[in-house]
C-alpha positions as CSV (number, residue, x, y, z in Angstrom):
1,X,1.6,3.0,-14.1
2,X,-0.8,0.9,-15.4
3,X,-4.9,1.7,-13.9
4,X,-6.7,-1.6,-13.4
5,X,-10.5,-1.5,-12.0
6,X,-10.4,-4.8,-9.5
7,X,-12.8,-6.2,-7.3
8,X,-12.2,-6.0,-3.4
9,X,-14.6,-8.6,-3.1
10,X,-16.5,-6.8,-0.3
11,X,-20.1,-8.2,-1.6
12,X,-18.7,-11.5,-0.5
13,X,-19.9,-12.2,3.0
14,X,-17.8,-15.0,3.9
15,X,-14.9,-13.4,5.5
16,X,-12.3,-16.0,4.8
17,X,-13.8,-16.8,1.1
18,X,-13.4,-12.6,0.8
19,X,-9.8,-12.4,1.8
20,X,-9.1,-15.6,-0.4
21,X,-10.3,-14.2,-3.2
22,X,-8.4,-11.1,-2.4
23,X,-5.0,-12.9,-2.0
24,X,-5.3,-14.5,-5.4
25,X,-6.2,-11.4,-7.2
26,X,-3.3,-9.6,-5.9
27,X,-1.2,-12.7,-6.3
28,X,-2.1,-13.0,-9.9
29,X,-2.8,-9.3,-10.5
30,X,1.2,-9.0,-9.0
31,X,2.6,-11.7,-11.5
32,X,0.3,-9.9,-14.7
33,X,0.7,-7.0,-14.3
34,X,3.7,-6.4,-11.8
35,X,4.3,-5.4,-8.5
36,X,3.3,-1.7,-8.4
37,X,0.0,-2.9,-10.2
38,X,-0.7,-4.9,-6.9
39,X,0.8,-2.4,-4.7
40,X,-2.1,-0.4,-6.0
41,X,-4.4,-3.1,-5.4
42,X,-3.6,-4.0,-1.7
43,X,-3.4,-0.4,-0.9
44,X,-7.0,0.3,-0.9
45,X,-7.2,-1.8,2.1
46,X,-7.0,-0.9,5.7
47,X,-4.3,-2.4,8.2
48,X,-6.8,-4.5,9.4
49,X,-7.3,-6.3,6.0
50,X,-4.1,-6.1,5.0
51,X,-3.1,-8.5,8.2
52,X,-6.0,-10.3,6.8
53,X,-4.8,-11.0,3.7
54,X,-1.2,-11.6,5.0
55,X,-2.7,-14.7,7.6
56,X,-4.7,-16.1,4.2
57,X,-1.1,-16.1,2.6
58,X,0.7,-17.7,5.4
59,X,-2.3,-20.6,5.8
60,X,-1.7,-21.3,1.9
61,X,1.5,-21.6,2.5
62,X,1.1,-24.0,5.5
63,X,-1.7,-26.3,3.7
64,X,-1.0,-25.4,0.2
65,X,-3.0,-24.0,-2.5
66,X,-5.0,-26.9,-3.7
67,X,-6.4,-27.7,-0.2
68,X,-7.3,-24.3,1.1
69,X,-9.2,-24.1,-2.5
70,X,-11.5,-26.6,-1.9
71,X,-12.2,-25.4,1.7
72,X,-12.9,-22.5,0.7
73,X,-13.9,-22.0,-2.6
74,X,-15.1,-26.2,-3.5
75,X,-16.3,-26.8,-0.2
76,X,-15.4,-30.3,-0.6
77,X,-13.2,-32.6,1.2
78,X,-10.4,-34.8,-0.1
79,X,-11.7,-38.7,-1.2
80,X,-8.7,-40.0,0.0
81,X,-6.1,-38.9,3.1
82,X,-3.5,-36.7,1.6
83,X,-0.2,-35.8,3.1
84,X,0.2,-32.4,4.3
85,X,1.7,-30.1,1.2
86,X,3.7,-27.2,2.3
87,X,3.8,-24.8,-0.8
88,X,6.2,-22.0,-1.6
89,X,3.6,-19.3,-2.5
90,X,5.5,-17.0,-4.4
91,X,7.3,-14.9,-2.0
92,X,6.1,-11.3,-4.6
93,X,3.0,-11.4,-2.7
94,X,4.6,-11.3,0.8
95,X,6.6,-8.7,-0.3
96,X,4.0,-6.5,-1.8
97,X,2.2,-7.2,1.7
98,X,4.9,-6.0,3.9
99,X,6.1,-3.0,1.5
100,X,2.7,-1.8,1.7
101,X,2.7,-1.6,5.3
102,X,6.1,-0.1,6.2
């Protein structure tokens, strides 16, 4: 298996900005580098964090990427109303989520 050195974002002091972050790396780190690569990732986290990061992937879902970005990340608002986008995220990363905690 491939080692990679990734951040678990713990310097970050914004909890929901932390587990964001967190959800994207594994998300991207999962589609790179493949499952087992994020496996290893999201297994240095606790149960607690885990169910963190699997909320964080549920309200993407709900709101959609783009939105939750710029709440979180931006910090800006939309200029204009926008419907409500319900995005597909992949479902890799809510598999690597659950796997991990069985």
């Amino acid at each position: 298996m491939k080692k990679v050195n990734l951040s678990n974002f713990n310097e970050v002091e914004n909890l929901k900005l932390r587990v964001y972050n967190r959800v994207i790396t594994l998300y991207n780190t999962s589609k790179s580098e493949g499952k087992e690569v994020g496996e290893e990732y999201l297994a240095q986290f606790d149960e607690h964090e885990r169910q963190q990061m699997y909320l964080m992937t549920e309200y993407i879902k709900f709101h959609g990427l783009e939105k939750v970005t710029q709440e979180l990340v931006l910090k800006t608002e939309p200029t204009a109303p926008q419907e409500e986008e319900h995005v597909d995220v992949e479902e890799e990363v809510l598999e690597v989520v659950s796997d991990v905690e069985e």
